[in-house]
C-alpha positions in Angstrom: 2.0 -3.8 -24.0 0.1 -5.5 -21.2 -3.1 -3.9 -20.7 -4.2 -3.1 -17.1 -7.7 -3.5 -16.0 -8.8 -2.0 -13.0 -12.2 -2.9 -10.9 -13.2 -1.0 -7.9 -15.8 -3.1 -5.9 -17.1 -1.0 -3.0 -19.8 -2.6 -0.3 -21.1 -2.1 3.1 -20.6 -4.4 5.8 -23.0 -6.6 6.8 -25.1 -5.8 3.9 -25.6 -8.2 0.8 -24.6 -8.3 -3.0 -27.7 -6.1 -3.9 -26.0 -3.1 -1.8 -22.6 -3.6 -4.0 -21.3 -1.9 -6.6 -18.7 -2.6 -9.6 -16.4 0.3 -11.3 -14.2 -0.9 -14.4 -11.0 0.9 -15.8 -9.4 -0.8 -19.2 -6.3 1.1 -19.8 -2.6 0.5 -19.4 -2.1 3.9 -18.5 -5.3 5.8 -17.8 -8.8 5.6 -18.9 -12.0 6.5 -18.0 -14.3 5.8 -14.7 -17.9 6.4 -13.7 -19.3 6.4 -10.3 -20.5 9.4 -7.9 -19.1 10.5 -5.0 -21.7 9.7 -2.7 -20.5 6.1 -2.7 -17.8 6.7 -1.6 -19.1 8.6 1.6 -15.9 8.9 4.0 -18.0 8.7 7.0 -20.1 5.7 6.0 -18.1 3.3 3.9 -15.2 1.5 6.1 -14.9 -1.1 3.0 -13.3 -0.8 -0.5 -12.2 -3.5 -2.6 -9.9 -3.0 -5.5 -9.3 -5.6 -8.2 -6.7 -5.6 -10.7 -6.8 -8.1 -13.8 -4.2 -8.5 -16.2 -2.7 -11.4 -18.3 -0.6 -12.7 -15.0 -3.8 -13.4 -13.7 -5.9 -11.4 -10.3 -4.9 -9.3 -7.2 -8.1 -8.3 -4.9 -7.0 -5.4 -2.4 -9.4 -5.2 0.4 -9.4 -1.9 2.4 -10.4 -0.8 5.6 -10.7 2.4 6.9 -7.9 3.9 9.5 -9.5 4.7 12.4 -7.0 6.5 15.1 -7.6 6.6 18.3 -4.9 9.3 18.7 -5.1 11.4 15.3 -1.3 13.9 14.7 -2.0 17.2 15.9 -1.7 20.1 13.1 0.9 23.0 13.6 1.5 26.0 11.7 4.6 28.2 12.0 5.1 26.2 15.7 2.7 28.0 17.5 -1.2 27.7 16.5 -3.2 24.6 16.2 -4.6 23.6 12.6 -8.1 22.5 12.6 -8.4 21.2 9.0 -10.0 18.8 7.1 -8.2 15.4 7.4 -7.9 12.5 5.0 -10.0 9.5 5.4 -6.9 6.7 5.4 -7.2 3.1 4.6 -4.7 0.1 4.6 -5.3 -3.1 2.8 -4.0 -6.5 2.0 -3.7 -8.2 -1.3 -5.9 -11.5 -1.1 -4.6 -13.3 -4.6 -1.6 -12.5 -5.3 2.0 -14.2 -6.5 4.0 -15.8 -4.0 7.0 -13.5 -4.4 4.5 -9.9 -3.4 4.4 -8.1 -1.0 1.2 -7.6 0.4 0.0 -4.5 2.2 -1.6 -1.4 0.1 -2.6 1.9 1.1 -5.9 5.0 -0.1 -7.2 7.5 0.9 -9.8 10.0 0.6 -8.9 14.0 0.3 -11.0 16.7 -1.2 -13.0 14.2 -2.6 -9.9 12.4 -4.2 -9.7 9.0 -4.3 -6.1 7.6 -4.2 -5.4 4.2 -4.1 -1.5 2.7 -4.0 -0.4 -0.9 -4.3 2.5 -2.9 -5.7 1.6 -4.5 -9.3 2.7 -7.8 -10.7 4.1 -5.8 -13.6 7.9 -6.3 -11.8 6.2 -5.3 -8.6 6.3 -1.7 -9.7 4.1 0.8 -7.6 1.4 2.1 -9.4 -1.3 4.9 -7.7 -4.4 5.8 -9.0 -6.2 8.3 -8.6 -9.6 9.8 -9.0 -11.7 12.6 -8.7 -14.6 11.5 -6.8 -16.7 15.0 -7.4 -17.1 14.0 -11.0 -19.9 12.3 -12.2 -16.6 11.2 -15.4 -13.0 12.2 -15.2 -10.1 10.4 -16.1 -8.4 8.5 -13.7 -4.8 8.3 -13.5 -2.3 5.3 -13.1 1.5 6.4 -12.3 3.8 3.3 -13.2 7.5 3.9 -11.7 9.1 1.8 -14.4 12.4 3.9 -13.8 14.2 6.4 -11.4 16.8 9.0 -12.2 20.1 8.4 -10.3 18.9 9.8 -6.9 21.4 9.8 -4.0 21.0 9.2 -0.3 23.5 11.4 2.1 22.9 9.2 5.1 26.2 7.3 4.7 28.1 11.0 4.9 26.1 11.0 8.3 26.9 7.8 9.4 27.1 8.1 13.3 29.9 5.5 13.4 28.3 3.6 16.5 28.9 -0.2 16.9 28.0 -2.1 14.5 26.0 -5.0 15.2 27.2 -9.0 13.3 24.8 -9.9 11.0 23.4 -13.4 11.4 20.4 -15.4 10.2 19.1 -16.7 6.7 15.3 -16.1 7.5 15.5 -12.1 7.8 11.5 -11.4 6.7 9.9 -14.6 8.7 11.9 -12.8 11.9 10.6 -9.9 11.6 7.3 -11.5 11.8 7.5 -13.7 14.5 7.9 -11.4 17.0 5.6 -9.0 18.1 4.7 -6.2 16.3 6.3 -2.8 17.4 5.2 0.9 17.2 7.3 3.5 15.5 6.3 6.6 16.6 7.1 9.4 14.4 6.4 13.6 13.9 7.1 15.1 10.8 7.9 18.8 9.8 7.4 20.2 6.4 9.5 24.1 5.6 7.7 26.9 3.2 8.9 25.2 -0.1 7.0 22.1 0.9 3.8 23.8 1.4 3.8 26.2 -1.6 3.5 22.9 -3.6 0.9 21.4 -1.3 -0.9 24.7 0.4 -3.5 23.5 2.2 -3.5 20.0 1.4 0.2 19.9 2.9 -1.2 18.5 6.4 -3.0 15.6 4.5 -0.5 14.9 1.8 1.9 13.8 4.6 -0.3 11.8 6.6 -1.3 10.1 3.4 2.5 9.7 2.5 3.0 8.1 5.9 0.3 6.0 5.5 1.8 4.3 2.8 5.1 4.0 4.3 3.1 2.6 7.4 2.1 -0.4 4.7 5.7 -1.2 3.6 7.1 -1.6 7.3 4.3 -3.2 8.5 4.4 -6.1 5.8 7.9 -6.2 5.8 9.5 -5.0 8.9 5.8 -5.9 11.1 6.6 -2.2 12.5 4.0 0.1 12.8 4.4 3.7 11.6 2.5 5.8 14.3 2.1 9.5 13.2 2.0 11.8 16.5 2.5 15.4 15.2 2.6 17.0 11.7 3.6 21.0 11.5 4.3 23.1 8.4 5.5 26.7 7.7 3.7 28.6 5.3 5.5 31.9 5.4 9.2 32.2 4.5 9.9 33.0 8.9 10.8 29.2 8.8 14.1 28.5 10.1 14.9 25.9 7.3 16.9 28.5 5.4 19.6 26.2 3.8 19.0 24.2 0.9 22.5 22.2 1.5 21.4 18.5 2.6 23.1 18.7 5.4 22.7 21.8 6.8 19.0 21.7 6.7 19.0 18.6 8.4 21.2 20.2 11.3 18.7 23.3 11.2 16.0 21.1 11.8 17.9 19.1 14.3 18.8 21.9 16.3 15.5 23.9 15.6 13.1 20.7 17.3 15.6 20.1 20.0 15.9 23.4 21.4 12.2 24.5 21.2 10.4 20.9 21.2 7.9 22.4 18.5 6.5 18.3 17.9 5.3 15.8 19.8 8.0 13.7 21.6 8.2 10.7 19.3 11.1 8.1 18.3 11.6 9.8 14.8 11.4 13.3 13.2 11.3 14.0 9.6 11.1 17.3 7.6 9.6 17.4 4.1 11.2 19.8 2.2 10.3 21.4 -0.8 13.8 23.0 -1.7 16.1 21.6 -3.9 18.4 19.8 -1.8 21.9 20.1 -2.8 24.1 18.7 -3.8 22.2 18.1 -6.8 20.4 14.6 -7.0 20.7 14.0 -3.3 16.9 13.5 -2.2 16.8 12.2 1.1 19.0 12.5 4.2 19.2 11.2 8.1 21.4 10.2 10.5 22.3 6.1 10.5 21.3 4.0 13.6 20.2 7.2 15.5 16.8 6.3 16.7 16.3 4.8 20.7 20.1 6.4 21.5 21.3 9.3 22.6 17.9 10.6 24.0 16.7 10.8 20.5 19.2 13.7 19.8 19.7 12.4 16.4 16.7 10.1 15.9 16.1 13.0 12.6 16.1 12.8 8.8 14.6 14.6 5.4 13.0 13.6 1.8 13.2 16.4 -0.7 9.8 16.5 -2.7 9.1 13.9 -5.4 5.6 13.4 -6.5 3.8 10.4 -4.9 4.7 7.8 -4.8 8.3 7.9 -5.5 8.7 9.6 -2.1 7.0 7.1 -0.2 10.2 4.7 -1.0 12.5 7.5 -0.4 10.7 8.2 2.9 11.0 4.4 4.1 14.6 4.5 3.1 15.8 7.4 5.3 13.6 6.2 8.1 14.9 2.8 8.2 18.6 4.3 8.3 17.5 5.4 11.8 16.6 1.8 12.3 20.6 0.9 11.2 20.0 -0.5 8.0 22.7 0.6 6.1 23.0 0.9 1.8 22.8 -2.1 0.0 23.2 -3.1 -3.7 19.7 -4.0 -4.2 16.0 -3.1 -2.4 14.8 -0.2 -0.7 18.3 0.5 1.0 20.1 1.2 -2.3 22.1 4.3 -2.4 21.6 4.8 -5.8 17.9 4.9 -7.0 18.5 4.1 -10.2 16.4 1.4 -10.6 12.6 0.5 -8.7 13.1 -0.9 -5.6 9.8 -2.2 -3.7 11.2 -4.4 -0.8 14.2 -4.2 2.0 16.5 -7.2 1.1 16.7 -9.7 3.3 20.1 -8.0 4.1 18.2 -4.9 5.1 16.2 -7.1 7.4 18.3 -8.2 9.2 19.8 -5.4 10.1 17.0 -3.8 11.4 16.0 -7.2 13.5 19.7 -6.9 14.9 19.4 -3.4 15.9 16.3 -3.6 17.0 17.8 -6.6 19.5 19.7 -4.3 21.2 18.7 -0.6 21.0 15.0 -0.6 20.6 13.9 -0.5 23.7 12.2 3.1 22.9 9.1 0.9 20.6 6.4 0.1 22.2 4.4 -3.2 21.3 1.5 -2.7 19.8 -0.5 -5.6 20.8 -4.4 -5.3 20.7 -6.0 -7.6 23.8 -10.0 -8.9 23.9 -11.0 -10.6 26.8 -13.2 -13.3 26.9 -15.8 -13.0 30.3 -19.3 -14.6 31.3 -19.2 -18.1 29.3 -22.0 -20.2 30.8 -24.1 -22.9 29.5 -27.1 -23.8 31.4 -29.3 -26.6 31.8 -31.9 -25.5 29.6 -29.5 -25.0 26.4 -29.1 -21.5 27.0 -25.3 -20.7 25.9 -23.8 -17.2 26.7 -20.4 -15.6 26.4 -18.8 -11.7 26.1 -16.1 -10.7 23.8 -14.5 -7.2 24.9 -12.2 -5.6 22.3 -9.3 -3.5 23.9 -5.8 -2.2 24.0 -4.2 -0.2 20.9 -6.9 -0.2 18.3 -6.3 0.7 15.7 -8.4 0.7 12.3 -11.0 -2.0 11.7 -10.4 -5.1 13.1 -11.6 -8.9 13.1 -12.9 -10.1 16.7 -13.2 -13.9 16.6 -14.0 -16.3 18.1 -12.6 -20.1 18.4 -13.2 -23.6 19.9 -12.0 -27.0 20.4 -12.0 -30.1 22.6 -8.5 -30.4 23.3 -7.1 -26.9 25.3 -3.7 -27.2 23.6 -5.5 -26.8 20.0 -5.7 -23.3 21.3 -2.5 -22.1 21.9 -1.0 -19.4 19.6 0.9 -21.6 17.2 -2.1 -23.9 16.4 -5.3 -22.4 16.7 -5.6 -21.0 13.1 -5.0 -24.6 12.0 -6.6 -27.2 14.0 -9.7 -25.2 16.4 -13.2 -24.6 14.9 -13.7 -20.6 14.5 -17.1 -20.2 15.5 -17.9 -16.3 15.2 -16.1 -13.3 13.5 -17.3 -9.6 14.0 -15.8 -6.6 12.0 -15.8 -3.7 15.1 -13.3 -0.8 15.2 -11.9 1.0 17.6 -13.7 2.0 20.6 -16.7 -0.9 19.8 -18.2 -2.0 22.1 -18.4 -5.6 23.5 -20.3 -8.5 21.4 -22.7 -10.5 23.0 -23.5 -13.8 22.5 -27.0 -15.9 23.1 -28.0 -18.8 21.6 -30.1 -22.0 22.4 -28.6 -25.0 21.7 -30.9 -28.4 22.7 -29.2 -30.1 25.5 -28.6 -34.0 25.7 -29.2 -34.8 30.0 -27.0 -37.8 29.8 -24.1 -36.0 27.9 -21.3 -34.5 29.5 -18.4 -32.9 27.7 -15.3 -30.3 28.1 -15.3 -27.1 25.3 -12.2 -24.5 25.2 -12.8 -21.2 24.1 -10.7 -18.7 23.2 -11.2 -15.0 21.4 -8.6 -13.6 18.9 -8.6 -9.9 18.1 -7.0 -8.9 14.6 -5.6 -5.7 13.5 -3.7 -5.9 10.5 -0.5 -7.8 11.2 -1.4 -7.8 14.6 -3.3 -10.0 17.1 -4.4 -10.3 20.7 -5.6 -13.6 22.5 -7.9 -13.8 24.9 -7.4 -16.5 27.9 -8.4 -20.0 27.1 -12.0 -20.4 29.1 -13.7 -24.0 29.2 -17.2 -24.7 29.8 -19.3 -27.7 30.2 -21.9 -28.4 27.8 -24.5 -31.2 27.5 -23.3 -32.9 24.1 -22.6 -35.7 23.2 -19.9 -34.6 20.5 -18.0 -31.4 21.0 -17.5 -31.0 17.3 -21.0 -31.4 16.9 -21.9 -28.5 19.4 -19.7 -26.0 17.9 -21.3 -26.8 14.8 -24.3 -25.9 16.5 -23.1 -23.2 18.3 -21.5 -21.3 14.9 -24.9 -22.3 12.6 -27.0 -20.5 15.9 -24.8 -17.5 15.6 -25.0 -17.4 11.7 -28.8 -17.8 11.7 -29.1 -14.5 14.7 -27.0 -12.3 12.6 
């Protein structure tokens, strides 16, 4: 049995190695793990770092905290608003890791919980950890999903019957990243089953769930799972009465429809705590439902299964209402008998396809940074002002980059052949970064420097315009050398 060790590296940013610390877990299945819950403060640590060793070698997921600039509203029983405590959400990227993984992650903070889940080398399996953060030692938990029972989706019973779209294309994953990334927004219902299991924590047990669902389509799909509204019953007036699959989902169809209890969104979902029948069907929605029909169908359900089986089950049903359709293998398998932790390149490119030609509904979600007052003066004086804007969304990377020749600037080259001078951490609603540095001026030199600032938000990035500017150097390389070893030295 491979033994799993697991290192939780948590630091500040913009502070140095003394300000770190290192947590260690050597267990395959659980173990024990020190630390206090102060440093872990969910209003003052936007970074945490996990890092998993085993025998295959070592994955580093870095986290950064979720910062919404619209947050879901909380409902209860359709009419009061819930002002509870929320979860502090993060999303993260795996830095090292096997050519074949995915790479997105997702944590959060509830109650002083910790909870932290990620695919592992160990077949790509999704493990979550958790841990009690209120505990000076506890035990902390992996949950390994070597296997499933046979659990059945009902969508195909549902199946709208609309066109259906030619598949085409051997590079399914690398188009869904070329084009832009788009927003899915969705609201979410949960019925008085759901929240006898949950209680109070219902509210952030779904955002959290969504959250990690929000990591598999971004990497995979490069959609973005936006959560508008989350409501829950917690009395039995609900008018989810049915525990037949397809009822339900008709009750809560007809129930949303007719009163517009959630947010207008492109996707509704109820979390249901019954058991859904027939037996072994766990989730349910309608196929290729979502941007038609005024949304009059764009709906679906997942029965309860503890985290984070349900995350998968969740991503399946949702991505029916994108038109991907059952497959033998992936996320999109009608049968769960096995662990699926991808959409086949199948599944792909059905959602591309559909996409194509019914998602008009998705909004891009593009961030933008502008790039304003660049000046360098005669006296060696050089100034410029990076303004982050648009959708937001978490922390992001502000940089910025340079080069002699303006075309090494466009989008498809400037990661590879401009000089990045400068990159700031901000999140959303920072303000602008200034920039001021002296930089000795040669009289008898005159050259050209393009500038250009990129704004990063996970998959996502904005460009600013390319600016030039005339500086007194005799060697462009030579002054942005300058110009990024003034910037390092201010900071």
């Amino acid at each position: 049995m491979k033994v799993l060790r697991i290192i939780l590296f948590l630091s500040l940013l913009g502070l140095g190695a003394k300000n770190s610390r290192v947590y260690a877990l050597e267990s395959p299945f659980k173990g024990s793990l020190s630390f206090s819950y102060k440093s872990l403060s969910p209003t003052s640590e936007p970074l945490l770092i996990v890092r998993v060793v085993h025998v295959e070698g070592l994955d580093e997921i870095v986290f950064r905290k979720v910062v919404e600039t619209e947050p879901p509203s909380y409902w209860v029983n359709g009419t009061g608003v819930y002002g509870g405590k929320r979860p502090v959400l993060y999303k993260g990227s795996l830095v090292r890791i096997h050519k074949n993984r995915i790479s997105r992650a997702s944590a959060d903070i509830m109650n002083g919980r910790l909870r932290v889940t990620f695919h592992g080398r160990r077949r790509g399996r999704l493990i979550s950890l958790t841990r009690d953060l209120r505990k000076t030692r506890t035990e902390a938990t992996t949950r390994f999903v070597s296997s499933f029972r046979r659990f059945k989706c009902g969508a195909a019973e549902l199946d709208l019957n609309l066109t259906e779209q030619q598949i085409s294309g051997a590079f399914a994953a690398a188009l869904a990243q070329l084009r832009q990334t788009l927003v899915l927004s969705i609201s979410a219902d949960s019925d008085f089953e759901f929240y006898k299991i949950y209680g109070s924590n219902t509210f952030g047990e779904i955002e959290s769930l969504l959250n990690t669902v929000d990591s598999i389509f971004l990497s995979q799909l490069n959609i973005k799972i936006s959560v508008k509204a989350i409501e829950t019953f917690n009395n039995d007036s609900q008018p989810y009465t049915s525990s037949d699959g397809e009822t339900l989902l008709n009750q809560f169809r007809v129930y949303n429809n007719s009163y517009g209890h959630l947010k207008a969104a492109n996707a509704y979902h109820l979390f249901t705590g019954k058991t859904v029948k027939p037996i072994g069907m766990v989730g349910l929605s309608f196929v290729g439902a979502f941007c038609r029909e005024g949304g009059a169908y764009s709906y679906g359900l997942t029965q309860y299964f503890p985290s984070p089986v349900q995350a998968i089950i969740t991503a399946h049903e949702i991505a029916h209402g994108l038109g991907a359709t059952h497959t033998e293998s992936g996320i999109m398998m009608a049968n769960l008998s096995s662990n699926p932790r991808e959409f086949s390149n199948f599944s792909v490119q059905e959602i591309n396809n559909y996409i194509d030609s019914y998602g008009t509904c998705l909004s891009i979600a593009t961030p933008t940074v502008s790039l304003i007052n660049v000046s360098y003066s005669n006296k060696g004086r050089f100034q410029a002002t990076l303004t982050p804007g648009g959708n937001i969304s978490g922390t992001c990377n502000m940089e910025l980059y340079g080069s002699s020749r303006e075309a090494y600037l466009n989008t498809n080259r400037i990661f590879k052949r401009a000089k990045r001078i400068v990159s700031y951490a901000i999140e959303s609603g920072a303000k602008r970064q200034k920039i001021n540095v002296l930089i000795k001026p040669n009289a008898k030199a005159t050259q050209r420097v393009f500038l250009r600032a990129v704004l990063s938000c996970d998959n996502m990035k904005g460009l600013s315009k390319i600016v030039p500017v005339n500086v007194r150097n005799k060697k462009v390389v030579q002054f942005l050398n300058l110009l990024a070893q003034g910037l390092e030295t201010s900071s």
